[in-house]
N, C-alpha and C positions, 0 to 999 in steps of 0.2 A: 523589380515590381514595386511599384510605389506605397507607403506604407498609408494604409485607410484609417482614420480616427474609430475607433472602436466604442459600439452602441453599448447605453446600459444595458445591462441583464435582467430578461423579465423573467424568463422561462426554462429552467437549468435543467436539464438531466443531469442527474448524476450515476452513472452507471455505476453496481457493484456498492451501495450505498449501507448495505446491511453488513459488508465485510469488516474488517480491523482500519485501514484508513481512510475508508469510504464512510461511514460514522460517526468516526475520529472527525473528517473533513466536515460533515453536515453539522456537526456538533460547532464545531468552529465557525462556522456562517453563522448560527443563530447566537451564539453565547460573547463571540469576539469579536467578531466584523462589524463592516457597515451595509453587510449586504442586505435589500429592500426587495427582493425577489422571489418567487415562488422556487421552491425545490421539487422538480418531481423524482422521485429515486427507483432506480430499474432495478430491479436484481431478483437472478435466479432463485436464491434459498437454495446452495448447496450448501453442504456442511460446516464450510466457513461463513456462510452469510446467515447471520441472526438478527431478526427485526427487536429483540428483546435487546441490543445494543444502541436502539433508538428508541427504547423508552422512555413515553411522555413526549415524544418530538410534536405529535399530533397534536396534544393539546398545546401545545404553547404557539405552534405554526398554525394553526387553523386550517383555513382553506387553504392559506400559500404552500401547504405541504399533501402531495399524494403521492404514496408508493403503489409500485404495479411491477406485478410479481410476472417478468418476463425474462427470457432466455433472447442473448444478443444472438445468438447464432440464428432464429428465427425471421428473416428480411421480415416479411408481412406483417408481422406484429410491430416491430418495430417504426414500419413507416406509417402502420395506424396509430401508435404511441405517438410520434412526431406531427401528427396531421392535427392528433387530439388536445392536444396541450400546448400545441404553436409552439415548440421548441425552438428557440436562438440561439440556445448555446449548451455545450457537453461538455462535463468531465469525465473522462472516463479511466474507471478504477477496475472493472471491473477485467478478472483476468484469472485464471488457473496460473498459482506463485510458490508452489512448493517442491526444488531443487528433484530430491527422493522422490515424488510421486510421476512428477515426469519422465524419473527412468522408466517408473514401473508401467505408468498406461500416458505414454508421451502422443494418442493419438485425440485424447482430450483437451492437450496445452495445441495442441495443433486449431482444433477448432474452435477456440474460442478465443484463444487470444489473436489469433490469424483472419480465421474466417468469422469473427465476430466482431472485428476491430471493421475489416470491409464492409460490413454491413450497416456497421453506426456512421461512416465515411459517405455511403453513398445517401443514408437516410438524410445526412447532412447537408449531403452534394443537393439532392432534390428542393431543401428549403429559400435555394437563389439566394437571392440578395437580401433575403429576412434573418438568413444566419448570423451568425454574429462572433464565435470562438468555439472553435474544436483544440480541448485541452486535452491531451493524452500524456496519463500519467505510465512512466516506464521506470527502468532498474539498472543500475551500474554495472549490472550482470553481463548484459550485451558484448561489453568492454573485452571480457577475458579474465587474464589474470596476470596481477603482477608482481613484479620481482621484488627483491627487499627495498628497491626506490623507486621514486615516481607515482604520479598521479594521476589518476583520468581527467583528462579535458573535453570540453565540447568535440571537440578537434580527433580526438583517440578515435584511433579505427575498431571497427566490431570487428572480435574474435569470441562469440558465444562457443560455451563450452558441455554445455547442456542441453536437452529437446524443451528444457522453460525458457534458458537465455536465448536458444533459437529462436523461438517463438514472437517472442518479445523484440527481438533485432527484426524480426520480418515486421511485424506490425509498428515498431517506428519509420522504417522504410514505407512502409503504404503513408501513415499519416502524414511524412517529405514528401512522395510524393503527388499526394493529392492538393499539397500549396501550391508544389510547382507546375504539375499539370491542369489543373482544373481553379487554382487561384483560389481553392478553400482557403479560408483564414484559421490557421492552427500555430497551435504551440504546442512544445513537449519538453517533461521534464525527466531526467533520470537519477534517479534519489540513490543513497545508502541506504545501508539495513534500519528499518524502522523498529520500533518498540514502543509500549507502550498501552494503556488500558485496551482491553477487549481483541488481544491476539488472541487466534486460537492457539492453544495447548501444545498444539505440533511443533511449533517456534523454537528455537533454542532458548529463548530468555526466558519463554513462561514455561517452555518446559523444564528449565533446570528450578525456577524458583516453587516451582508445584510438589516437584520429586523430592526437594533439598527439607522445603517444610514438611513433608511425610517420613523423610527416611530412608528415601526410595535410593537405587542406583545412580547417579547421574552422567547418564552416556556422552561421551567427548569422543569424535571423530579421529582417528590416526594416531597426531603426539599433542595434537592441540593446539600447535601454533599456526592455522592458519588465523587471518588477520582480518577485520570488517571494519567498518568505518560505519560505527551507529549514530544514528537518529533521532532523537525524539518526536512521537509522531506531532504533537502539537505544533513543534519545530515546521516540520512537513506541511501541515496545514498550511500555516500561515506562507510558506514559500510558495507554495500554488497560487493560493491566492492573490500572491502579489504578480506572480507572474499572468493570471490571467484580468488581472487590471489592468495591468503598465506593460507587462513581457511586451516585445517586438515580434509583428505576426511574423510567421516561419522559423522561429529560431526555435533551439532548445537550450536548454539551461538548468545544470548539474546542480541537486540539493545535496549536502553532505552536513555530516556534525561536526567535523573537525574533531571525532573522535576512535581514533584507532586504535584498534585492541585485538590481542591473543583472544582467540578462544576460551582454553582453558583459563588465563587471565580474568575474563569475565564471570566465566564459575565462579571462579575462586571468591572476586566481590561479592557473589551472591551468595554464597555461604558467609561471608564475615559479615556481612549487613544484618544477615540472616537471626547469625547466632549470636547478633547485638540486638535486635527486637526481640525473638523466640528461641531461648535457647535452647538444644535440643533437650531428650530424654534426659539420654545417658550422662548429657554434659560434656560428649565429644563435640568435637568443630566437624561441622558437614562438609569439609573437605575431604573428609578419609570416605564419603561416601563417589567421590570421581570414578567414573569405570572406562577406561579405554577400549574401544570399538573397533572395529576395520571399519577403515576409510571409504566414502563411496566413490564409486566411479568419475572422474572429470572434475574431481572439489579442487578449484579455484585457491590457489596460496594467499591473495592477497588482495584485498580491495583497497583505496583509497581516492577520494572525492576531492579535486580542486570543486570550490564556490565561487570563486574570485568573480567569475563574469557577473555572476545574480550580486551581489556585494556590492561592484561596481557601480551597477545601472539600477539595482532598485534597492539597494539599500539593507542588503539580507543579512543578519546572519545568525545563528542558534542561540537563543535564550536558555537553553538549560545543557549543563555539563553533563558528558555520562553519567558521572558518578550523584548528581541530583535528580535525573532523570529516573533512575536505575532507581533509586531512593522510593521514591515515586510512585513507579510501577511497582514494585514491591506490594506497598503498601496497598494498592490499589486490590492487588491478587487476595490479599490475607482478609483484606476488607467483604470482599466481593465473592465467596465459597459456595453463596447459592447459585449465581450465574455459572462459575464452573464447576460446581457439580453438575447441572444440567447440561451445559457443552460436553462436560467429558462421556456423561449418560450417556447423551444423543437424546435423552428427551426432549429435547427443544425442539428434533426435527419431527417428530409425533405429534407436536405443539403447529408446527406449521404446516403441517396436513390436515389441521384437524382446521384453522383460520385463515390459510390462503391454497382453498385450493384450484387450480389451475382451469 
């Protein structure tokens, strides 16, 4: 299929925009880019989607910015969304991403990451030849899991191990195959574990640095050596972006940090970092607060991200090291008390019944 010059961006969805990289990413359009385009931002407002994480976007975007508070699972709203704001082009973030919760009700990652990914697909299919890029942002998860060697490639075959990684592997599969069958113009990216300002709580990384600064327990899965390859979301931003400038339609292309780490490992950082800005009470090291768990079902040993392709062809690669990252985000947390107190409340979602309601 012959590759098409790819039209400016007038009219972005961003689906899932009020989430942790979906914020992170619109944040990055206005503050880092050169992007000259209108944002409009989809998301449902479940309890990881907080419009308080796009505070002030409005007024600095003006008119170029509208959020509309829809559910992709919805065909109808969605093709009147697309009809109403002449949509060209999607990223789409938007997804049910948390491992544990998809054990527990795995019939919500089914529809929305599945049946919600089809929907933005076909909205898209309808816009003809006005489209312009279907970016679907996905997870390393798909991959499986692996051994104490080796790396995932564009190339590595899905072996999901989960009802999220499932999920997620079916809905890059629809996004292939709607290039190859119907000649959408898409790209897709599969990143490493992100972190980074405005995760929700449930996270490993903000949830160990939330517990560590309280006191609290800090829960580690099994013996704690499995292994992730983190991210800095900023990192993240900017890889999307580059690929839905330059990226080659149809392909996809692996984001990683180039940073692999234990589990427990990373704890451990965040207690020392910890107990070198706030030390605790007692004047103990918040490592003796570690509490070993039983393990969940299907957890994955081992992630690890080749980049090399994105490196290669656009020139990628992480600006910040875990251990400045981490720095970072720390700080961000300790800075930032009123926003999660209110996430951990759930006031926020009281907040968004009472200002967006449907």
């Amino acid at each position: 299929m012959a590759k098409k010059k790819r039209k400016q961006i007038v009219n972005l969805m961003v689906t899932g925009g009020c989430g942790f990289i979906g914020s992170n990413f619109i944040r990055y359009l206005l503050e880092k880019s050169d992007f000259q385009g209108n944002i409009i931002n989809v998301d449902k407002l479940t309890y990881a989607g907080n419009p308080e994480n796009l505070k002030g976007i409005e007024d600095k975007l003006g008119d170029r910015y509208a959020f509309e508070r829809a559910d992709i699972c919805e065909q109808e709203r969605l093709l009147d969304l697309f009809a109403r704001h002449n949509i060209d082009t999607v990223c789409h973030f938007a997804a049910e991403s948390h491992v544990d919760r998809s054990i527990r009700r795995p019939a919500h990652f089914i529809s929305t990451n599945i049946v919600g990914t089809f929907n933005l697909l076909e909205a898209a299919r309808g816009r003809g030849e006005s489209f312009n890029l279907f970016h679907h942002v996905s997870t390393d998860e798909v991959y499986g899991s692996l051994g104490k060697r080796g790396v995932f490639r564009e190339t590595t075959p899905y072996r999901p191990n989960s009802p999220y990684s499932a999920s997620k592997a079916a809905s890059d599969h629809l996004v292939r195959a709607y290039f190859h069958t119907y000649g959408l113009p898409v790209t897709i990216s599969n990143c490493s574990n992100n972190f980074g300002p405005y995760q929700f709580p449930e996270k490993l990384i903000p949830l160990i640095i939330l517990n560590a600064f309280e006191g609290k327990p800090l829960p580690v899965y099994g013996d704690g050596r499995n292994v992730r390859d983190w991210l800095y979301v900023d990192d993240h931003c900017e890889a999307i972006w580059a690929i839905m400038k330059s990226g080659r339609t149809g392909e996809t292309y692996n984001i990683g940090g180039d940073s692999e780490m234990e589990n427990i490992r990373v704890v451990e950082m965040i207690c020392d970092i910890l107990d070198g800005m706030t030390p605790a009470v007692d004047g103990k090291s918040r490592r003796g607060l570690v509490t070993f768990v039983k393990d969940r079902p299907g957890h994955d040993r081992r992630y690890a991200i080749d980049f090399a392709k994105l490196h290669r062809t656009l020139n990628w690669s992480p600006k910040e090291s875990f251990q400045s990252g981490l720095r970072k985000t720390i700080t961000w947390y300790l800075e930032n008390k009123g926003w999660v107190d209110r996430v951990r409340s759930g006031d926020y979602l009281k907040w968004i019944e009472e200002h967006y309601r449907e």
